[in-house]
N, CA and C atoms as an extended XYZ file, in Angstrom:
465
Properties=species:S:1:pos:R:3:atomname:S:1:resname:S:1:resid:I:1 pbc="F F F"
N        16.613      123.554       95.209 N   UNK     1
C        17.944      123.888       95.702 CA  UNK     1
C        18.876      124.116       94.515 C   UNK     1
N        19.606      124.930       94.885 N   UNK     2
C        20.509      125.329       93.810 CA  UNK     2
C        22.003      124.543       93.290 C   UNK     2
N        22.483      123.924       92.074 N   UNK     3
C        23.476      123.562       92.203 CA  UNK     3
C        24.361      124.025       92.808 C   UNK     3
N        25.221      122.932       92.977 N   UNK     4
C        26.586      123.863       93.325 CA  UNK     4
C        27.654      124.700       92.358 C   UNK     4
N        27.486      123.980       90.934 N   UNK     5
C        28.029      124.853       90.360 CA  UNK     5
C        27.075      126.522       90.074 C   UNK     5
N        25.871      126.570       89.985 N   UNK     6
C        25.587      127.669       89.637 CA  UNK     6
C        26.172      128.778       91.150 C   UNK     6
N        25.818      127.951       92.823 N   UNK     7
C        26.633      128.539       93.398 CA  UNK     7
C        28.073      128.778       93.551 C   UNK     7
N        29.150      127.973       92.805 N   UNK     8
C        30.155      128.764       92.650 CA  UNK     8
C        30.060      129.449       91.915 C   UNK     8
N        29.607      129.403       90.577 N   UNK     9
C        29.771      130.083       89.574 CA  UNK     9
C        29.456      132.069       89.735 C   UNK     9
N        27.822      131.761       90.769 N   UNK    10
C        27.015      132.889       91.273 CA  UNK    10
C        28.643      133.673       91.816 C   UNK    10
N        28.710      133.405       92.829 N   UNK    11
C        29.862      133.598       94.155 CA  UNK    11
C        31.061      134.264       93.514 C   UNK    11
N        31.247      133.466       92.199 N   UNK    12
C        32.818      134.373       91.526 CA  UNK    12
C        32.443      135.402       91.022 C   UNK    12
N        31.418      135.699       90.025 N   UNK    13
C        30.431      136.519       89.458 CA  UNK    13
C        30.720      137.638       90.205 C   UNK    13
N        29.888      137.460       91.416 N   UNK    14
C        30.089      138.441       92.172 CA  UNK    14
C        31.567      139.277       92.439 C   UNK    14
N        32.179      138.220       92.515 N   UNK    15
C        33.468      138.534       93.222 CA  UNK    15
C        34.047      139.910       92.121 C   UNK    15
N        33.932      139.285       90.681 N   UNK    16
C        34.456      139.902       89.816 CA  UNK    16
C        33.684      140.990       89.403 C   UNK    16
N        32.460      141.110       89.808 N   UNK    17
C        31.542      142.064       89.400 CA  UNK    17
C        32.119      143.373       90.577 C   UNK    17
N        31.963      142.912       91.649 N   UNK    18
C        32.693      144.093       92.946 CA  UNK    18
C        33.978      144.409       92.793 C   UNK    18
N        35.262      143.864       92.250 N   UNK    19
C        36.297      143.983       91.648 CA  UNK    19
C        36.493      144.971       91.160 C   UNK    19
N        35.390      144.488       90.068 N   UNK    20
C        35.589      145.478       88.955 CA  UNK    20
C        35.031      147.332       88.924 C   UNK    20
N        33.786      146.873       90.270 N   UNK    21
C        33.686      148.416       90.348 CA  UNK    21
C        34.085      148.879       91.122 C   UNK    21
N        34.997      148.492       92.034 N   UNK    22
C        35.930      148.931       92.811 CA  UNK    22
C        37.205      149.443       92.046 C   UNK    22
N        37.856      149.202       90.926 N   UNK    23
C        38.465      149.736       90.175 CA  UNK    23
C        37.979      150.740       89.572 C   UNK    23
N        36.251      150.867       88.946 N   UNK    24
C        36.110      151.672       88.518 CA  UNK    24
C        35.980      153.322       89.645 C   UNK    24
N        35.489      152.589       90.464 N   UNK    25
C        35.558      153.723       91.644 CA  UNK    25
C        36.623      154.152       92.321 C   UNK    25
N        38.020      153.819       92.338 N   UNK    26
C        39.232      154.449       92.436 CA  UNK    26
C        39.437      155.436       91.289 C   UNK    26
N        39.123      154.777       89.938 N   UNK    27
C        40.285      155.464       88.772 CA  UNK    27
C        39.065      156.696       88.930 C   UNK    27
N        37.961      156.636       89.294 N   UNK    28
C        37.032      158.206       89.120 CA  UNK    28
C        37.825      159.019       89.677 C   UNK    28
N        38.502      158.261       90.932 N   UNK    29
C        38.999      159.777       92.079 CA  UNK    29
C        40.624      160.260       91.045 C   UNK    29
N        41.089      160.015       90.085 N   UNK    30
C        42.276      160.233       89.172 CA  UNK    30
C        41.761      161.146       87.903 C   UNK    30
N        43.070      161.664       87.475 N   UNK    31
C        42.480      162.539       86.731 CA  UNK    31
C        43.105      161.625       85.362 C   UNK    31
N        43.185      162.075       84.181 N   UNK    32
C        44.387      161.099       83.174 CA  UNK    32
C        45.523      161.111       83.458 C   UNK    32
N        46.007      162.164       83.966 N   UNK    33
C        47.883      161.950       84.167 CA  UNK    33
C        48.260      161.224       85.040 C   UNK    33
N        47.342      161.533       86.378 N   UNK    34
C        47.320      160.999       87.443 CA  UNK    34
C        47.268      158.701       87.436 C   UNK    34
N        46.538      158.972       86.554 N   UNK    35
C        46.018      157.437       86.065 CA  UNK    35
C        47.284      156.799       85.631 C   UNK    35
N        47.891      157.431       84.893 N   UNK    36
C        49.327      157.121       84.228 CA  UNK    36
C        50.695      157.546       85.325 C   UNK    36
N        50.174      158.009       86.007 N   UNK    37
C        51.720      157.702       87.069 CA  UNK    37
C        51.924      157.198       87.850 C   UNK    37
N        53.383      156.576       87.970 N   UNK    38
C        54.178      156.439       88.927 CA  UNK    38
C        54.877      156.853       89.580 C   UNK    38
N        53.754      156.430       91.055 N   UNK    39
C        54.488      157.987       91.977 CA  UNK    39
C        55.829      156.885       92.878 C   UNK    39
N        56.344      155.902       92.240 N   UNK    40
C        56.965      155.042       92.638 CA  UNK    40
C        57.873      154.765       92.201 C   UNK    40
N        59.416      154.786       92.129 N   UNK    41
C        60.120      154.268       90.985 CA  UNK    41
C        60.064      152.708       90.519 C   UNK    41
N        59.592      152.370       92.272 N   UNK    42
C        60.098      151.068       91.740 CA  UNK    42
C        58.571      150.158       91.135 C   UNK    42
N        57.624      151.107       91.142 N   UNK    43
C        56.059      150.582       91.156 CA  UNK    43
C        55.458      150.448       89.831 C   UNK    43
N        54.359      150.713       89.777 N   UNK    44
C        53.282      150.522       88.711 CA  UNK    44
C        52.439      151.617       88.528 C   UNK    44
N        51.931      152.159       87.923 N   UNK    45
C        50.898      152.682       87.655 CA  UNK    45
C        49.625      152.621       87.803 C   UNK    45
N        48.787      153.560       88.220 N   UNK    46
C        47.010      152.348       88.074 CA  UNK    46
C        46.751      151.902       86.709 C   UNK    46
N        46.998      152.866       85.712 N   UNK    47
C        46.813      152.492       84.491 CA  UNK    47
C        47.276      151.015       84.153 C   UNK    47
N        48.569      150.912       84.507 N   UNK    48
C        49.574      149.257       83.659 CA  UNK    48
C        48.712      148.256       85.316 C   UNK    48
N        48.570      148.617       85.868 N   UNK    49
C        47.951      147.937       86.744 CA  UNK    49
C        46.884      147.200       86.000 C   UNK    49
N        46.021      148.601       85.443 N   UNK    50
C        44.743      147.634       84.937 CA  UNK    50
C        45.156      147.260       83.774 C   UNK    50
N        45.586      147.494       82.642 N   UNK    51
C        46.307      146.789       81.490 CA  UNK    51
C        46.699      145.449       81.983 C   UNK    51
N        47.406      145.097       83.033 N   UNK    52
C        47.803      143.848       83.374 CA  UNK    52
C        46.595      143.165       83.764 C   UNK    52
N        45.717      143.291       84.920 N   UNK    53
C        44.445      142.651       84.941 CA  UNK    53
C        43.752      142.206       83.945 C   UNK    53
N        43.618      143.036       82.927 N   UNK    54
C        42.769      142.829       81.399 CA  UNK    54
C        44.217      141.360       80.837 C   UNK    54
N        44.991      141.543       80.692 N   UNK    55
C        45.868      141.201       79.993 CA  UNK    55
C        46.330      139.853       80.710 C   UNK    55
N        46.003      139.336       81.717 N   UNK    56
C        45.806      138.604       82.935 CA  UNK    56
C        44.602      137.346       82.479 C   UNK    56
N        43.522      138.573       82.829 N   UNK    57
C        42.191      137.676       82.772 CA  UNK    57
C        42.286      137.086       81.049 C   UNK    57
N        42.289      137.564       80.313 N   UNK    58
C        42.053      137.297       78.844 CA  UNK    58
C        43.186      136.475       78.053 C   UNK    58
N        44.059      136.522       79.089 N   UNK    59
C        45.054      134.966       78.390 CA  UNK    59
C        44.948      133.724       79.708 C   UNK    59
N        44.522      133.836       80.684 N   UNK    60
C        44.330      132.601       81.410 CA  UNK    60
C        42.639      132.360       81.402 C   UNK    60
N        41.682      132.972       81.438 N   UNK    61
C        40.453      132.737       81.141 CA  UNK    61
C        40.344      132.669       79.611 C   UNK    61
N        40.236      133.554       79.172 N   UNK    62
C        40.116      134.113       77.212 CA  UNK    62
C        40.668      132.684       76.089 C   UNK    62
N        41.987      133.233       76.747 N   UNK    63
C        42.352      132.264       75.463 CA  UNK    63
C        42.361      130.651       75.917 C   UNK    63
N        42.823      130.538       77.531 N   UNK    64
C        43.261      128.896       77.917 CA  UNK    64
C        41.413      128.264       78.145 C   UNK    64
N        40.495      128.944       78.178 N   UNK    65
C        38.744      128.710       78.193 CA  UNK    65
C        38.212      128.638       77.509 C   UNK    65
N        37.976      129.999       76.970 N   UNK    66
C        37.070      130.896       76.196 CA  UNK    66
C        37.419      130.423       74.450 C   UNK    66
N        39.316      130.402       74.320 N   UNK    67
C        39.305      130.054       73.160 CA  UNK    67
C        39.087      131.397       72.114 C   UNK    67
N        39.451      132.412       73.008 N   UNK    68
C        39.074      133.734       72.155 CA  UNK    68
C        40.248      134.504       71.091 C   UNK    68
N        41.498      133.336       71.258 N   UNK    69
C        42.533      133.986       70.110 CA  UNK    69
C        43.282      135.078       71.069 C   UNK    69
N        42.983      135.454       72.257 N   UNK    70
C        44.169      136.795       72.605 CA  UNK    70
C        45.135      136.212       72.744 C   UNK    70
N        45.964      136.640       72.483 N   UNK    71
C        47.337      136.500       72.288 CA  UNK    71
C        48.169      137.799       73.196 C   UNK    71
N        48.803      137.538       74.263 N   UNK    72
C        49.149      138.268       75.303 CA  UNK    72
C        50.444      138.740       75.412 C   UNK    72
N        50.846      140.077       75.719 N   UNK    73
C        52.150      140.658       75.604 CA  UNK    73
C        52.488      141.329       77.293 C   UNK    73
N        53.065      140.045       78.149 N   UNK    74
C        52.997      140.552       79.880 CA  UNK    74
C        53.754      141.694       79.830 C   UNK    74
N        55.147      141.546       78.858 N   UNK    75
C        55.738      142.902       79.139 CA  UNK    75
C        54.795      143.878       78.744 C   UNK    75
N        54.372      144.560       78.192 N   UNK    76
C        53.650      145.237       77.587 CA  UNK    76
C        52.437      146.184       78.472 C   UNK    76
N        52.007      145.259       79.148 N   UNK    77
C        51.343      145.316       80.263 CA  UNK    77
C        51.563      146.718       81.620 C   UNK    77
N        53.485      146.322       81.396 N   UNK    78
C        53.331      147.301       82.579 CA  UNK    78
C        54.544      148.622       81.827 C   UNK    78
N        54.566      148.627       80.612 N   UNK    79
C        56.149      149.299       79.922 CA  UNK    79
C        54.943      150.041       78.851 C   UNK    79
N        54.075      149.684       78.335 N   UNK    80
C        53.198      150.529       77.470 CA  UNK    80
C        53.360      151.964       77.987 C   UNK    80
N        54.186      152.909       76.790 N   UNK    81
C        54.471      153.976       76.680 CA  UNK    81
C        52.895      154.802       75.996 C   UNK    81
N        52.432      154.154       75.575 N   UNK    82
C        50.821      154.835       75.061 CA  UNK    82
C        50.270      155.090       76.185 C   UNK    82
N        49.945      156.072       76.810 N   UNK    83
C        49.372      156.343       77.353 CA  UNK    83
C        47.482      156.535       77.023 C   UNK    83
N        46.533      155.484       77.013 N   UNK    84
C        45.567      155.524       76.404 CA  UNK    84
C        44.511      155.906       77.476 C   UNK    84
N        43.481      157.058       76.403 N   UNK    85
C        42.471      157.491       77.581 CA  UNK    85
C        41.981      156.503       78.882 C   UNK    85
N        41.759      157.059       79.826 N   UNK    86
C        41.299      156.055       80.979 CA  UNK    86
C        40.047      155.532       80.444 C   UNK    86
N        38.896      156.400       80.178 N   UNK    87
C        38.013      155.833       79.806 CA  UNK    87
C        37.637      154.606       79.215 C   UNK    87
N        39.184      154.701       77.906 N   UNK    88
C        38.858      153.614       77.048 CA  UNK    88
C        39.603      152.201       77.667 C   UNK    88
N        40.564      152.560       78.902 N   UNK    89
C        41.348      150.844       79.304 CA  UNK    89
C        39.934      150.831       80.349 C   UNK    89
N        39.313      151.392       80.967 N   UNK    90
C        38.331      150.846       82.007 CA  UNK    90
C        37.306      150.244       81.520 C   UNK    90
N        37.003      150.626       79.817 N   UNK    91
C        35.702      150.190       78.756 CA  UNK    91
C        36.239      148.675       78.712 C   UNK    91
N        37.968      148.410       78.344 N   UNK    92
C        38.261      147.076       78.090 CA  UNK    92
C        38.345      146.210       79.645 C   UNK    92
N        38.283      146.548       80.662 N   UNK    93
C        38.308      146.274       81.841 CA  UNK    93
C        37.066      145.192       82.040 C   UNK    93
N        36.167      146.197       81.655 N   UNK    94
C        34.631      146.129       81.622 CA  UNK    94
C        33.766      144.597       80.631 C   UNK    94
N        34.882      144.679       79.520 N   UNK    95
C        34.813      144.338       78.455 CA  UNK    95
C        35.486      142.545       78.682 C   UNK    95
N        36.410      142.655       79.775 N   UNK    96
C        37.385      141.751       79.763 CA  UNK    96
C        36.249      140.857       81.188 C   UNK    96
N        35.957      141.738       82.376 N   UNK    97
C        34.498      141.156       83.302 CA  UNK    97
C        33.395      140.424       82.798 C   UNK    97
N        32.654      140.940       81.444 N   UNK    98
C        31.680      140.687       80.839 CA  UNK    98
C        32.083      139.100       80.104 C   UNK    98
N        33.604      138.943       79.825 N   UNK    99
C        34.042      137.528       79.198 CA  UNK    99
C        33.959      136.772       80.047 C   UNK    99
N        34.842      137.079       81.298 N   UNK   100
C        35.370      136.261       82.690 CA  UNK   100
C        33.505      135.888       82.911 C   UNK   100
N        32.576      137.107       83.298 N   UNK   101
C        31.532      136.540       83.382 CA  UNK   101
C        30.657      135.167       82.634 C   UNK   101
N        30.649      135.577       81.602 N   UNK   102
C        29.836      134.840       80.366 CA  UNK   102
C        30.678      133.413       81.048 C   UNK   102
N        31.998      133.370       80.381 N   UNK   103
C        32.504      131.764       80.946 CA  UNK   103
C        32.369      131.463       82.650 C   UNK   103
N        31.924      132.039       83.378 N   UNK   104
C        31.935      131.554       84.159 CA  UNK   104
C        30.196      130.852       84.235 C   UNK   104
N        29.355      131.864       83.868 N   UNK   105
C        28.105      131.030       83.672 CA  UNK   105
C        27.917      129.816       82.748 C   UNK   105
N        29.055      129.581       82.188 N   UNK   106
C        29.222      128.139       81.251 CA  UNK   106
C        29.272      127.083       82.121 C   UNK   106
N        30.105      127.314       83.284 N   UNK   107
C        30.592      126.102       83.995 CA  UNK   107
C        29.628      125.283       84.180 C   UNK   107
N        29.664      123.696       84.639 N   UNK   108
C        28.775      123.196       84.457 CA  UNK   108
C        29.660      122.234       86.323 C   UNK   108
N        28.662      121.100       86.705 N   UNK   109
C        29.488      120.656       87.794 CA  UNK   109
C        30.463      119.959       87.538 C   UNK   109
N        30.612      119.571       86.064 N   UNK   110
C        31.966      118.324       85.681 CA  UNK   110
C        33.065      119.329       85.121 C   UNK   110
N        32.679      120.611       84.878 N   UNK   111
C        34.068      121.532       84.184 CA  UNK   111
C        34.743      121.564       85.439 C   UNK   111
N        34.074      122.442       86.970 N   UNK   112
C        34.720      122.822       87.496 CA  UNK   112
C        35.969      121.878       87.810 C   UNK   112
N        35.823      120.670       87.677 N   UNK   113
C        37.151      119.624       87.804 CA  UNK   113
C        37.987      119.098       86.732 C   UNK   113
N        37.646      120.085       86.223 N   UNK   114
C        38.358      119.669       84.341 CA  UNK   114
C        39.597      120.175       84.397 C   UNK   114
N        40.986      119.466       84.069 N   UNK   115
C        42.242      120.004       84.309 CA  UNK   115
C        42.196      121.467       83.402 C   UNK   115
N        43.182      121.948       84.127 N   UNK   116
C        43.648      123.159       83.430 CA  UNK   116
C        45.447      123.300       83.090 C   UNK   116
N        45.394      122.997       82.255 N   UNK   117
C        47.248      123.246       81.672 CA  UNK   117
C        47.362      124.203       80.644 C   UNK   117
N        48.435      124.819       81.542 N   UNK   118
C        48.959      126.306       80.834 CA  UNK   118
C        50.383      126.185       81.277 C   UNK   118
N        51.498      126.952       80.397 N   UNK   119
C        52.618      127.377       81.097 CA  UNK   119
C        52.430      128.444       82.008 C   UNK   119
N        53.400      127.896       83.212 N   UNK   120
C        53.342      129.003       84.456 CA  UNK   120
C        52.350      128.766       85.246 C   UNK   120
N        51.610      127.710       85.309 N   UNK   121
C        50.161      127.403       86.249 CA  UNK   121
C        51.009      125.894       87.031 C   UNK   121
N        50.760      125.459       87.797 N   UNK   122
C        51.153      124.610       88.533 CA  UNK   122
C        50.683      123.365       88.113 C   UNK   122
N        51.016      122.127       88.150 N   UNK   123
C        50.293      120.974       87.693 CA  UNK   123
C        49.207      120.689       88.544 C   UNK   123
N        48.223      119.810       88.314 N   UNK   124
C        47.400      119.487       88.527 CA  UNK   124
C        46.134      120.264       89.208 C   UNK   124
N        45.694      121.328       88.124 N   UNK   125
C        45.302      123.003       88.217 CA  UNK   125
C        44.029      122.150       87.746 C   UNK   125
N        42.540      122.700       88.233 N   UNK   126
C        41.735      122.421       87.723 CA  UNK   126
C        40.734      123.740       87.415 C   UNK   126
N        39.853      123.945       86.606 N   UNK   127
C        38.891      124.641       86.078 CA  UNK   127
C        39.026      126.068       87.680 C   UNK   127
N        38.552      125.555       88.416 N   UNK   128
C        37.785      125.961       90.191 CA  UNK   128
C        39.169      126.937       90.545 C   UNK   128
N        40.369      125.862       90.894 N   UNK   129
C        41.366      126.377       91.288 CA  UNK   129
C        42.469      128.163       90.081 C   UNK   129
N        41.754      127.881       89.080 N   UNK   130
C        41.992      129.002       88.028 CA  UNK   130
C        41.341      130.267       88.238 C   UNK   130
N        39.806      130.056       88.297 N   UNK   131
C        39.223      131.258       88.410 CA  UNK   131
C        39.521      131.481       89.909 C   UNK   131
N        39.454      130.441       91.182 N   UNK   132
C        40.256      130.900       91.928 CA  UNK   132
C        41.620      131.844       92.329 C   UNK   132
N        42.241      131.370       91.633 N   UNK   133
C        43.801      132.059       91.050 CA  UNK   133
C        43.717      134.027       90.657 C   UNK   133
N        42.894      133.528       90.089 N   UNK   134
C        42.412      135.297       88.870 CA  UNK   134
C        41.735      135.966       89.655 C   UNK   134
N        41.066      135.650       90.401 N   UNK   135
C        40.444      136.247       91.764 CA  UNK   135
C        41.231      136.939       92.527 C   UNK   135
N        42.000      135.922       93.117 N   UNK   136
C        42.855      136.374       94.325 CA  UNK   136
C        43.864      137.392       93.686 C   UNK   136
N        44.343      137.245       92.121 N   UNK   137
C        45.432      138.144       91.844 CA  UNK   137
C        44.601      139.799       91.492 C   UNK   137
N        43.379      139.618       90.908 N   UNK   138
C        42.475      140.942       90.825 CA  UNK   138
C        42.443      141.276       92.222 C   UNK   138
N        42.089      140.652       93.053 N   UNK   139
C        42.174      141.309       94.462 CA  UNK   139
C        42.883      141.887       95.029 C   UNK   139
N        43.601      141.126       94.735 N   UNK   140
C        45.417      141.620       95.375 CA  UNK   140
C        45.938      143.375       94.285 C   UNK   140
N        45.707      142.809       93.330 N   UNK   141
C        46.425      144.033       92.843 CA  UNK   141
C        45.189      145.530       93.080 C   UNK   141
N        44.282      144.988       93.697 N   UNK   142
C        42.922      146.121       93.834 CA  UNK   142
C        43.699      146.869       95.386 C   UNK   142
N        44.355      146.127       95.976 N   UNK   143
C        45.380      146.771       97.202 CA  UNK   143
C        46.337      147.579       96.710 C   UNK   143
N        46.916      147.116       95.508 N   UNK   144
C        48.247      148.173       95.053 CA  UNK   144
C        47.811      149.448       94.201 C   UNK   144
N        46.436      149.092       94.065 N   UNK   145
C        45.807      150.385       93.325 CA  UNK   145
C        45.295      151.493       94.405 C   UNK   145
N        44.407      151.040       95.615 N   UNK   146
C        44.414      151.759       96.877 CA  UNK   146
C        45.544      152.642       97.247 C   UNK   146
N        46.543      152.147       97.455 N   UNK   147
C        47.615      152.644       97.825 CA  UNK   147
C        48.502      153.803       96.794 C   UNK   147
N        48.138      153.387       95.383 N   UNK   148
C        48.773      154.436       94.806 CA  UNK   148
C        47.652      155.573       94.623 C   UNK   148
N        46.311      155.567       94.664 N   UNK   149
C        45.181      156.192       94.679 CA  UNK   149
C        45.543      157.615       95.903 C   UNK   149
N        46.105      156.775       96.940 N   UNK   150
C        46.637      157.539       98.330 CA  UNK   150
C        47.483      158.755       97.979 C   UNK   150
N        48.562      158.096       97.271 N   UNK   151
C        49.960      158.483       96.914 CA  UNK   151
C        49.718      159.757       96.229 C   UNK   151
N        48.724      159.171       95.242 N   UNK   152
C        48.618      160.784       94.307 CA  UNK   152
C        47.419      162.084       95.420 C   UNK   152
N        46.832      161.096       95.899 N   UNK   153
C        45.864      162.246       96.579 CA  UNK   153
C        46.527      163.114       97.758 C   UNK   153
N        47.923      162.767       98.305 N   UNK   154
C        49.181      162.987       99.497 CA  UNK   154
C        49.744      163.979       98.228 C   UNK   154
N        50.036      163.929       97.305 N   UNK   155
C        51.076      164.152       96.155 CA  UNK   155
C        51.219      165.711       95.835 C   UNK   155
């Protein structure tokens, strides 16, 4: 029988593995400009969308886990005037899954209850309830990418 941590661990894996090619399978239907606009004033982009996900996962997993040194700029996230090939933010997308992955196959059954303190995380946050967290917000913003996916294909 299988632990339970390797079954949570399996279970998020997944989660983030379908995530992630569900992003990649929207931004195909975009062209580059398309990737970079806002057909919204008051909205986001798919592009700063995924900049924020990457930029998301890699300072609450990366650096508060992993210990990987990123050092995170939220504004930045969604105001980045560079417009950088799609190819290459979906490579770091990819790049940023493959981390979230790796640490998640670390977990062991005593991490998943290992506090987690960060600014901006709620007290008494543990290991479980984090990658929980990063889940639900990749998910969520995989809805605001649908919708602008729409916008440009109406457009």
């Amino acid at each position: 029988m299988e632990s339970i941590s390797k079954t949570i661990a399996g279970s998020f894996i997944q989660s983030f593995e379908d995530y992630s090619q569900r992003v990649q399978n929207l931004a195909n239907s975009l062209t580059e400009e398309q990737f970079w606009t806002k057909p919204y004033s008051y909205g986001n982009s798919f592009g700063h969308l995924c900049l924020h996900l990457i930029g998301n996962m890699n300072h609450y997993i990366g650096t508060h886990i992993e210990h990987t040194g990123y050092v995170r700029n939220r504004e930045l996230e969604f105001t980045d005037n560079v417009h950088h090939p799609k190819a290459e933010v979906l490579a770091k997308l990819d790049q940023t899954i493959a981390m979230v992955v790796t640490s998640l196959k670390k977990q062991t059954d005593a991490n998943w209850s290992q506090a987690y303190e960060v600014t901006g995380v709620e007290e008494n946050e543990n290991r479980f309830s984090i990658y929980l967290r990063i889940a639900a917000h990749f998910h969520h913003h995989i809805g605001q990418m649908i919708y602008l996916v729409k916008a440009q294909q109406t457009a």
